[in-house]
C-alpha positions in Angstrom: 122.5 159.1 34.7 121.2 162.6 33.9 121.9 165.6 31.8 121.5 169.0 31.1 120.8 171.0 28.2 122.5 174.3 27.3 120.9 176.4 24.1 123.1 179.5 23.2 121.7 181.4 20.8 120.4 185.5 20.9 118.2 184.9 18.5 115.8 182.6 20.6 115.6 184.7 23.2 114.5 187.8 20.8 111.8 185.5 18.7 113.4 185.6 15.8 113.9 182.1 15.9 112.3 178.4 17.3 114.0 176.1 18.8 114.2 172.6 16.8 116.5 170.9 19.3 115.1 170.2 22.9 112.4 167.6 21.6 114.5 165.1 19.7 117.8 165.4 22.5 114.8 164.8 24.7 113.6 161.6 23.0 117.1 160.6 22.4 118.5 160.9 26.3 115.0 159.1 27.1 115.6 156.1 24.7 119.1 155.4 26.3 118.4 156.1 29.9 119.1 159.6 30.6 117.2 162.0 32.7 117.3 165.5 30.7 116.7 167.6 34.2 117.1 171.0 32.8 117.1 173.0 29.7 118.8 176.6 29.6 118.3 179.0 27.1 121.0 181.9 27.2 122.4 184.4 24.5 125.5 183.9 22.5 127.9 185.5 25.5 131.4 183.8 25.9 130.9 185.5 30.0 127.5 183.9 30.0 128.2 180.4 28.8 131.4 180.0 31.2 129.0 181.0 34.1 126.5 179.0 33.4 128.9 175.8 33.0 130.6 176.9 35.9 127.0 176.7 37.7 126.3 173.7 36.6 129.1 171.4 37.1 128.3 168.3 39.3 124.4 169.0 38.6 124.4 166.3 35.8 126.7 163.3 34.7 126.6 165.1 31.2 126.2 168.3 29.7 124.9 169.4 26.5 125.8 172.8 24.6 124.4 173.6 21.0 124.8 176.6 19.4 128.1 179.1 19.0 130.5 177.2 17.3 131.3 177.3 13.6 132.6 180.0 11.6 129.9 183.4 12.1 131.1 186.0 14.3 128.4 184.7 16.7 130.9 181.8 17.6 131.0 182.1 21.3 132.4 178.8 22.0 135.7 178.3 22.0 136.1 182.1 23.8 133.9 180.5 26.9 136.5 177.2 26.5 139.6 179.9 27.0 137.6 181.2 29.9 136.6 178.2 32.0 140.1 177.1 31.5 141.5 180.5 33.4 139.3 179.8 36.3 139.6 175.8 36.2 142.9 175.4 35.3 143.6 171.9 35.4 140.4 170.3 36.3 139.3 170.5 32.7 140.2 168.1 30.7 140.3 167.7 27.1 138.5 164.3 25.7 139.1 165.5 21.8 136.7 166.0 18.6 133.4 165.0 17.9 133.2 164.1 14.1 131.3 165.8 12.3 129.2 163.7 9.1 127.7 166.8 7.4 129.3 169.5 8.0 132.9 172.0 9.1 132.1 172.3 12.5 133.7 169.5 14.6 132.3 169.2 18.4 134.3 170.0 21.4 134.7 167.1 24.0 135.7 168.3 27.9 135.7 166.5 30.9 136.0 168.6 34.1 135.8 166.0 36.9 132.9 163.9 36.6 130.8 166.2 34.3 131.6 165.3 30.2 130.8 168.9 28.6 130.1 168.5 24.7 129.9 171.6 22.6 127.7 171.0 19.7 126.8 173.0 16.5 123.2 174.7 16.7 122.5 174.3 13.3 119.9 170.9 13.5 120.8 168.9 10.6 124.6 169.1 11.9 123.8 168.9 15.6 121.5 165.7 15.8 123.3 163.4 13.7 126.5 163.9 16.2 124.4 164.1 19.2 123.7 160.5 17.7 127.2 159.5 17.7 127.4 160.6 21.5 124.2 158.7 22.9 125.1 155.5 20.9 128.8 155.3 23.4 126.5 154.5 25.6 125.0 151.8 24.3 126.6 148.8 26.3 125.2 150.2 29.4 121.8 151.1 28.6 119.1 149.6 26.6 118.8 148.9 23.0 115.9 151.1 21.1 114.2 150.9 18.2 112.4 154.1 16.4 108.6 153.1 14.8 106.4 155.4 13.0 103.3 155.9 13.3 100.5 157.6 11.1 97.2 157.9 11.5 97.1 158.8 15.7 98.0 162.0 17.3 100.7 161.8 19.5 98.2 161.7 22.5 96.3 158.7 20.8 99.5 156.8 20.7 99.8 157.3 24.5 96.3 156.0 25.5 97.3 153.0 23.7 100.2 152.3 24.7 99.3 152.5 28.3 102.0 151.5 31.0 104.6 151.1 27.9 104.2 154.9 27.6 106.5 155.4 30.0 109.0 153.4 28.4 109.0 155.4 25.4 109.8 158.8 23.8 107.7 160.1 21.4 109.0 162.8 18.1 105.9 164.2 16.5 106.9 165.8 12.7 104.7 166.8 10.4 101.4 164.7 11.3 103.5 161.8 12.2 104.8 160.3 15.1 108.2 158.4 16.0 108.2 156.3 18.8 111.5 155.8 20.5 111.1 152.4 22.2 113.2 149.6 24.0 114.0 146.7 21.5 112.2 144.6 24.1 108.7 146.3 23.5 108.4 147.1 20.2 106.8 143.6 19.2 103.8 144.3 21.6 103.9 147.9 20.4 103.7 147.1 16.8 100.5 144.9 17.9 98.8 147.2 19.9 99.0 150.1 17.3 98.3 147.6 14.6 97.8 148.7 11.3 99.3 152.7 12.2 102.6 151.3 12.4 104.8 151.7 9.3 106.8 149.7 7.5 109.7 152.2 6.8 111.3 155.3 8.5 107.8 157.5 7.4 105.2 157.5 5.3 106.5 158.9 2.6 109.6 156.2 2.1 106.9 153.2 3.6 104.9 154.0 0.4 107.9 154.7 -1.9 109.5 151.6 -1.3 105.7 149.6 -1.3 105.0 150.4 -4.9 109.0 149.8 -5.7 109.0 146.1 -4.3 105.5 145.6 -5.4 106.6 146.4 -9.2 103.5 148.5 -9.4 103.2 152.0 -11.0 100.9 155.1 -9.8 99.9 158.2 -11.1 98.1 161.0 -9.0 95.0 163.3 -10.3 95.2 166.2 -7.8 93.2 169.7 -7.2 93.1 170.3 -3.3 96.7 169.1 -2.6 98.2 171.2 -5.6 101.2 168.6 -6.5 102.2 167.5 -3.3 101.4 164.0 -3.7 103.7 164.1 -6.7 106.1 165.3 -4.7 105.9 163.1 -1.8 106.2 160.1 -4.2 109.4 161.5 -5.9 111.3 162.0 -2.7 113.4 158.2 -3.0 115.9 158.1 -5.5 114.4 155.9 -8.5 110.9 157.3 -8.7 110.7 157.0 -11.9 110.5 152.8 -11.5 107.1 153.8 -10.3 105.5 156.8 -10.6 104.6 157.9 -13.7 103.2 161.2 -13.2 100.6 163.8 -11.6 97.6 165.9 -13.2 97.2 169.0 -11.0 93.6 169.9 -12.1 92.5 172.7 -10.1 90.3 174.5 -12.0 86.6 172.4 -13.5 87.8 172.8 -16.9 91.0 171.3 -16.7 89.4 168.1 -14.7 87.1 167.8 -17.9 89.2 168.1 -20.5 92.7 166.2 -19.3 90.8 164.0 -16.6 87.5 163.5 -18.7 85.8 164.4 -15.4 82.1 165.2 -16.8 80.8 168.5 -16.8 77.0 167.1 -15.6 78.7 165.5 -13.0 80.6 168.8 -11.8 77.6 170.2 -12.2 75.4 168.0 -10.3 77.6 167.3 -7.0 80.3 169.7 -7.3 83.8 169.3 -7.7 84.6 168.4 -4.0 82.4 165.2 -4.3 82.7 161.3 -4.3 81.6 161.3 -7.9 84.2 163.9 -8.9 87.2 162.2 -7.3 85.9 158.8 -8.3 86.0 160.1 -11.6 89.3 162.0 -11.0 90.8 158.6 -10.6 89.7 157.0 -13.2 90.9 159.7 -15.5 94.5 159.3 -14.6 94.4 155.8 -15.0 93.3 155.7 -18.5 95.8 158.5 -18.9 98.8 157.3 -17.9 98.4 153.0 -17.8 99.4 153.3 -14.0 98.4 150.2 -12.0 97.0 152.3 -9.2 96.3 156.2 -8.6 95.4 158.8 -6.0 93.0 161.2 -6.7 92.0 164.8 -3.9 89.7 167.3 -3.8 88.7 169.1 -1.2 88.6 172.8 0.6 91.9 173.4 1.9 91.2 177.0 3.1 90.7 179.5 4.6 87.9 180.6 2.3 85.9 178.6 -0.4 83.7 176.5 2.2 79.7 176.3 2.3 77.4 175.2 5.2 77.3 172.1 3.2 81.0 171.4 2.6 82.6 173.7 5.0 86.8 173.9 5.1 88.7 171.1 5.6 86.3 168.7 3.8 88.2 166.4 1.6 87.6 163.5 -0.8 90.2 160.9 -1.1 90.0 158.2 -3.8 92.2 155.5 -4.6 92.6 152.1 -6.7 92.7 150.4 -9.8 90.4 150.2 -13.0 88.6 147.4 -11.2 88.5 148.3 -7.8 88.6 151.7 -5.9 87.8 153.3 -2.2 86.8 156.8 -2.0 86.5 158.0 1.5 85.4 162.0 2.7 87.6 164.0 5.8 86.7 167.0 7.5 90.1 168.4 8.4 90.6 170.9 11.2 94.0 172.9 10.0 94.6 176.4 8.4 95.5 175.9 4.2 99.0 174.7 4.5 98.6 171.8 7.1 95.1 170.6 5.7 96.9 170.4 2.2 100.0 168.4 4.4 97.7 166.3 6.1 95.3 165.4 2.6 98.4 164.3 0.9 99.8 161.8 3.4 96.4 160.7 3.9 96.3 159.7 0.7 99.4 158.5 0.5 98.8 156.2 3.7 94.8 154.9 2.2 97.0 153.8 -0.9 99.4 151.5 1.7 96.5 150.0 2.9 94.8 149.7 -0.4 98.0 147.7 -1.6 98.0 145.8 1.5 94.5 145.0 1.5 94.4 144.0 -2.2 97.6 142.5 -1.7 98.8 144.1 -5.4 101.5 143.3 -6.9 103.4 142.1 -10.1 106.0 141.2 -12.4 107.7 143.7 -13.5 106.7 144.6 -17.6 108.4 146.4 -20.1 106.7 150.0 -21.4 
């Protein structure tokens, strides 16, 4: 079985705007079977899109169109629909409405001989999750998949891996992580192979969310390089509050000496992006805030502030207990924004293993 992607949208073609789409329908079409042979990009044009479906029919078993239907005057679609049907006629048949979960829109279903035409929103939180509806129909006929994340390896990393089973699998890279899209069949050896990268949940962020939550442990975050963002990561499951307790953005060397307790001769002696510092960092929050375990970051995010000595991107990562902590140093290669991304989920990922390692965990206590 094979398909075809159809993209309408002017403001692709002009720049204005990336598509989101082709890599997960990719991955999607892969994980069930389906060859995705072509991908056309053409401009919100009611002419245009009836050509190009005309073109294509009997070029793939299915046919995918995003973009042009809603309610903006850029709504193409169901003028191209009034079209094909003058110079079809009968041969196109009506299969009914796709549902749509989360939003107006519904989808347009049309079978003209033995190509299925499905008209989509283009708006990506819409489109995917009834794109989803359509690939599970097939179900019964293709193979059963399962999606595993994966942090810690580029998407090419995962690929050397995984070898021959590569080509059994899609892969959806998202902000510094990576989704596999495997047959049920494989995803035992590829949970071994990949070892201690694979995640427990959907992502980092909800594998470490629901970790401290069934765990019964609390955490707290002391953070200068990553401005907040661990905070924020850890707040992103409803019920936060069951473990984290709170966050000390201490950018400046004053604030990490007088909240933290950071010590100004140490600042002075290694500098705040330094083991010593964030060792101290974490340390500070705990005795702040009673949490079981913390995180701690500072680094050089960028683009200026480095020195031959600690150049941008270099990182210090600390986390633990009052007992027991790991501090560990990165030399990140992004611009500001992704070295910031990418020092947060680090974190986030040395406290899973930290937990797991440690094997932490208790009865829950009143406060």
């Amino acid at each position: 079985m094979n398909a075809i992607l159809v993209i309408t949208g002017s403001e692709l073609i002009s720049g204005f705007r990336q598509d989101v789409l082709i890599m997960p329908f990719s991955a999607r079409l892969k994980s069930r079977g389906i060859a995705l042979n072509e991908v056309r990009v053409i401009s919100d044009s009611a002419p245009a899109l009836c050509s190009v479906l005309i073109d294509l029919l009997g070029k793939a078993d299915l046919i995918i169109v995003t973009g042009g239907l809603g309610l903006t005057p850029d709504d193409t679609t169901p003028a191209a629909i009034v079209l094909l049907k003058e110079a079809l006629g009968a041969r196109v048949r009506s299969e009914g409405h796709i549902n749509n979960p989360v939003g107006s829109a519904q989808g347009i279903d049309l079978l003209i001989e033995g190509t299925r035409i499905v008209f989509l929103p283009g708006v990506p939180k819409e489109a995917l999750p009834m794109f989803t509806q359509i690939i599970e129909e097939f179900r019964s006929s293709l193979p059963e998949t399962l999606n595993i994340a994966v942090f810690g390896l580029r998407e090419v990393e995962v690929v050397e891996r995984l070898g021959d089973l590569a080509d059994q699998c899609s892969f959806l890279p998202k902000d510094m992580e990576v989704t596999v899209v495997s047959p049920s069949s494989n995803a035992d050896q590829i949970r071994k192979i990949l070892g201690r990268y694979v995640l427990e949940g959907e992502d980092l962020i909800s594998t470490v969310c629901h970790l401290l939550a069934d765990a019964k442990l609390t955490v707290a975050s002391a953070e200068s390089c990553t401005g907040g963002l661990v905070g924020h990561y850890l707040t992103q499951i409803p019920g936060s509050s069951r473990y984290f307790l709170g966050s000390v953005v201490s950018y400046s060397n004053e604030m990490k000496t007088r909240i933290l307790g950071v010590s100004e001769e140490t600042l002075s002696r290694f500098g705040a992006v330094s083991e010593d510092v964030v060792r101290s960092m974490l340390s500070g929050v705990l005795d702040l805030t009673g949490a079981d375990v913390g995180i701690a970051t500072t680094g050089v995010a960028g683009p200026d502030g480095g020195s031959e000595e600690k150049p941008v991107g270099t990182v210090w990562i600390a986390v633990g207990n009052k007992n027991n902590s790991v501090a560990r140093k990165f030399l990140f290669p992004f611009d500001r924004s992704g070295n910031i991304m990418l020092s947060a989920k680090v974190a986030l990922f040395m406290l899973r293993t930290y937990i797991h390692d440690q094997n932490l965990h208790r009865v829950a206590h009143s406060r």
